[in-house]
N, C-alpha and C positions, 0 to 999 in steps of 0.2 A: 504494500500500500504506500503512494507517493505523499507527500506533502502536498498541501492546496494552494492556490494564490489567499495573501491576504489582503483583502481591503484594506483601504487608509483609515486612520481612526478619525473619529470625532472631530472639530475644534467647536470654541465658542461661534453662536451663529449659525451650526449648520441645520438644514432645515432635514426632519425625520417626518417621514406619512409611516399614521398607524392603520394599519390595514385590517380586518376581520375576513379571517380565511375558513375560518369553522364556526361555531356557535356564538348565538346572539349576546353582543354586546349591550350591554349594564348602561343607562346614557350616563346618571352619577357616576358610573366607576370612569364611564373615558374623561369627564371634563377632570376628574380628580388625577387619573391619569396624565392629562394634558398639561396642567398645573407642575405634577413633579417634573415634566422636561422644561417647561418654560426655565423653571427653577435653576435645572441644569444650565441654564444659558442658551440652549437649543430651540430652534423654530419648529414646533411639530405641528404637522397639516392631518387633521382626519380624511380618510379615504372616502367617496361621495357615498357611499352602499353601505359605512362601518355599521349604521343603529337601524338598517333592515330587519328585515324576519322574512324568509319567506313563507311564500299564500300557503302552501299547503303542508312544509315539514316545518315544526314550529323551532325543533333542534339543528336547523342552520340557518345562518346569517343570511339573510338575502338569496338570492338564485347563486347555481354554481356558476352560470355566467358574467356574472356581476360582481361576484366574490371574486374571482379570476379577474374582472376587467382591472377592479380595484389594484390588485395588486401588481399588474404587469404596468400599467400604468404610473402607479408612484415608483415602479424599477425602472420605465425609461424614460421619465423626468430628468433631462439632466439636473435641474437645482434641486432636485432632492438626494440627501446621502445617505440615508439610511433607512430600512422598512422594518418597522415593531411589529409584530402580530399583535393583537387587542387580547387574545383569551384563546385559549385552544375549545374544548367538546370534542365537535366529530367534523368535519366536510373537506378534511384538507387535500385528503385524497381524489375526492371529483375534480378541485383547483387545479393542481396538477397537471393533469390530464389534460388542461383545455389551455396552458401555459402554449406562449409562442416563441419556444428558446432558442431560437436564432435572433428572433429584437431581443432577448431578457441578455446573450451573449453581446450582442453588440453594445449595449446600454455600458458596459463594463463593468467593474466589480464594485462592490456597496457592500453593506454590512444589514446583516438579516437577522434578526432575535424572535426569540420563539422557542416553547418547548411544548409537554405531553402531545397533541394532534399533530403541530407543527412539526412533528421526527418528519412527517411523509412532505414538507417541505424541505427539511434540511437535509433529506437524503436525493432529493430530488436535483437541489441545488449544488449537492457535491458529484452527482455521478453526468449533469448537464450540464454544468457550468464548472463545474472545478474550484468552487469557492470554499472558502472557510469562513463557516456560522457560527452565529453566538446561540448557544443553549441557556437560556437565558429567564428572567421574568415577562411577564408582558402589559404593555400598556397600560390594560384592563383590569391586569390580575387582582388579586386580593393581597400579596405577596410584594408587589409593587409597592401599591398604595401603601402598603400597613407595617411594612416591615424597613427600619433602617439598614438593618444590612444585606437583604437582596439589593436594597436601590442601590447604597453604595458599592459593593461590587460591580456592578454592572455598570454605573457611574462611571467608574473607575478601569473596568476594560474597552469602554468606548472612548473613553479622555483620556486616560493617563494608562494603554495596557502595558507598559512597561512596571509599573507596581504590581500589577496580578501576576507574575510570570511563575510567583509560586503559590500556589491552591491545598493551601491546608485545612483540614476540615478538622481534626483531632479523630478521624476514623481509625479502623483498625484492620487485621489483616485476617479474614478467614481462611485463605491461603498465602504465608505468609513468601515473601523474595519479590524483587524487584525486576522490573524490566522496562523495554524501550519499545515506540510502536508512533502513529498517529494517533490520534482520536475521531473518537467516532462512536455514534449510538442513539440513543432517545430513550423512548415511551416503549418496552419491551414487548408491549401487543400490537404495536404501530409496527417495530420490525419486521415481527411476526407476522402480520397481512399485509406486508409488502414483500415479502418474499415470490419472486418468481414476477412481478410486477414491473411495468414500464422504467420506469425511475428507481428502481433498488440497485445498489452495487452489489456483484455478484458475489462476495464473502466480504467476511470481517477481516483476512488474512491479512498478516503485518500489524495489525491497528491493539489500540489499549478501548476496548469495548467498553463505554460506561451506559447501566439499564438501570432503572426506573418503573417505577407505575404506580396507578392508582385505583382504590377500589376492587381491587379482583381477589380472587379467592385462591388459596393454595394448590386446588387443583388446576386451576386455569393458569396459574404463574408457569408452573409443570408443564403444561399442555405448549406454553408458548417455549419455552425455554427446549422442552423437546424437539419443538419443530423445527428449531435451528439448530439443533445436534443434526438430526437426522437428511435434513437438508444438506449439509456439509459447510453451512455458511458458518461454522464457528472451528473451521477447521483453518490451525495456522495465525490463531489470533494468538496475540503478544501479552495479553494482562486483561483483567476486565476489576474495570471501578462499577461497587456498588450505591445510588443512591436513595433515595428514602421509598417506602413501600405505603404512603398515605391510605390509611381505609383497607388495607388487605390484611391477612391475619396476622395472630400475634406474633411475635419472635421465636417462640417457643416452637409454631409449625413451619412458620418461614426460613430461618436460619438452616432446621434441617436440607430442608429442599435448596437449597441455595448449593449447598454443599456438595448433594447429591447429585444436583445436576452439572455443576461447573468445578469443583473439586478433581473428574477428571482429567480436567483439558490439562491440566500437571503445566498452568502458568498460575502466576499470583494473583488472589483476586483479595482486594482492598473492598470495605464494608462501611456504611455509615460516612458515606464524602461527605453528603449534605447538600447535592442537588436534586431538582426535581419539584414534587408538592409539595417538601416541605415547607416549614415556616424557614424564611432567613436561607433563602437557595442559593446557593453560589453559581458564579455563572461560568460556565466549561465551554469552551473555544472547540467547534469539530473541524479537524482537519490538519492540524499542527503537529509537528514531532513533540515530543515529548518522554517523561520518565519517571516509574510508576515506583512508588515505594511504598508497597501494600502494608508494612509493619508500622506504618506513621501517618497512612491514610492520606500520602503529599503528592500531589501531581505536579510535576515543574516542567515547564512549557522552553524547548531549548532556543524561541523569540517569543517577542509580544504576538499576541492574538490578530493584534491588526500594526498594520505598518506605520 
């Protein structure tokens, strides 16, 4: 697995469209949203469709046409540099789909955040465009608004990613040793139904895997995490970071199963980074070199996230 291009970071002034690629945006949480970037020094524009619903599926933002317009649109703006996703749910996968990736190539490279729905954007944009994303909070989120240190992390890898280059989270190692890879990963049932799909990279091979998720149940964790044993997509992967398991069961059934499924790939796999649902998420760069010290829970990125 190669290295990505990185986008240019941040500065004061630059103008960010937040976009709504999956489920209906909160119109309180975007202006509260909006407010935190203003803050930031940043000019952020909402997408024309972000506070949609569409007619008939109430759990997506607007049409997948329009969802799609949204976003292709603030990518080939030139005065816009950066694209926020508002909230993950579910639709990001129809978006995709309907993406024009010769304009979204030509537009050139920008800076993309987003995390749980938005995997099937970041994986979309790493195997089409070759870019490196930010896994990130989002505009909308509840984690955004609410929490000081998602913002300042993510703050802090769009302005200054030269201070984030090391990602500690005080995690720990349930497969303990160290290793070197890319990054790369998301929303672990997002990878799992993109497997075999338009926009999926054809394995994890080379890369430091970080999964995730939220709300699902021990056997479905299972269910996903085998389908990419058995696919061959976790064949040749370098390290896998784990982060938070919001709403899925307790530790006491999780941890086993964690074990059991990734325990054999015999690389290190780090526990408890502290991205993802949780509260206070860190935000993890996909597509970068890096080196995984699964006994310290540290990811250390061998440049800044963005240029």
């Amino acid at each position: 697995m190669t290295e990505l291009r990185r986008p240019r970071r941040l500065a004061p002034g630059a103008r960010v469209a937040v976009v709504a690629t999956s489920g209906p945006v909160p119109e309180e949480r975007l202006r509260a949203g909006l407010d935190v970037l203003r803050g930031w020094g940043l000019d952020p524009v909402a997408g024309r469709h972000v506070l949609d619903r569409h007619p008939r599926l109430g759990y997506l933002a607007g049409t997948d046409a329009d969802r799609a317009a949204d976003l292709q649109n603030a990518w080939c703006d030139p005065s816009v540099d950066a694209v926020l996703c508002a909230r993950g749910g579910y639709g990001a996968q129809r978006v995709v789909d309907l993406l024009d990736w010769e304009a979204m190539r030509a537009a050139g490279p920008k800076v993309l955040v987003g995390f749980s729905d938005v995997t099937a954007v970041h994986e979309a944009f790493a195997a089409r465009l070759g870019l490196v994303t930010l896994h990130g909070p989002m505009a909308a989120g509840v984690d955004f608004i609410g929490n000081a240190r998602a913002r300042e992390h993510l703050r802090a890898t769009l302005l200054a990613p030269e201070s984030v280059r090391v990602i500690a989270s005080g995690g720990s190692a349930l497969v303990p040793g160290r290793a070197r890879g890319v990054t790369l990963g998301g929303c672990l049932s997002l990878l799992a139904a993109e497997l075999g799909g338009p926009h999926a990279r054809p394995s994890a091979r080379g890369g430091l895997l970080c999964l995730e998720d939220v709300g699902e149940e021990t056997y479905r964790l299972d269910r996903y995490l085998t389908q990419l044993l058995r696919a061959g997509w976790l064949d040749g992967v370098r390290g896998v970071l784990l982060g938070s398991w919001e709403g899925c069961s307790d530790e006491d059934r999780l941890r086993p199963l964690l074990a059991d499924r990734l325990g054999g790939l015999g690389v290190p796999v780090a526990e408890n980074v502290g991205f993802g649902h949780c509260a206070g998420a860190l935000t993890i760069p996909f597509g970068v070199a890096a080196a995984l010290d699964a006994d310290t829970g540290t990811l250390t990125l061998d440049e800044p996230a963005l240029r």
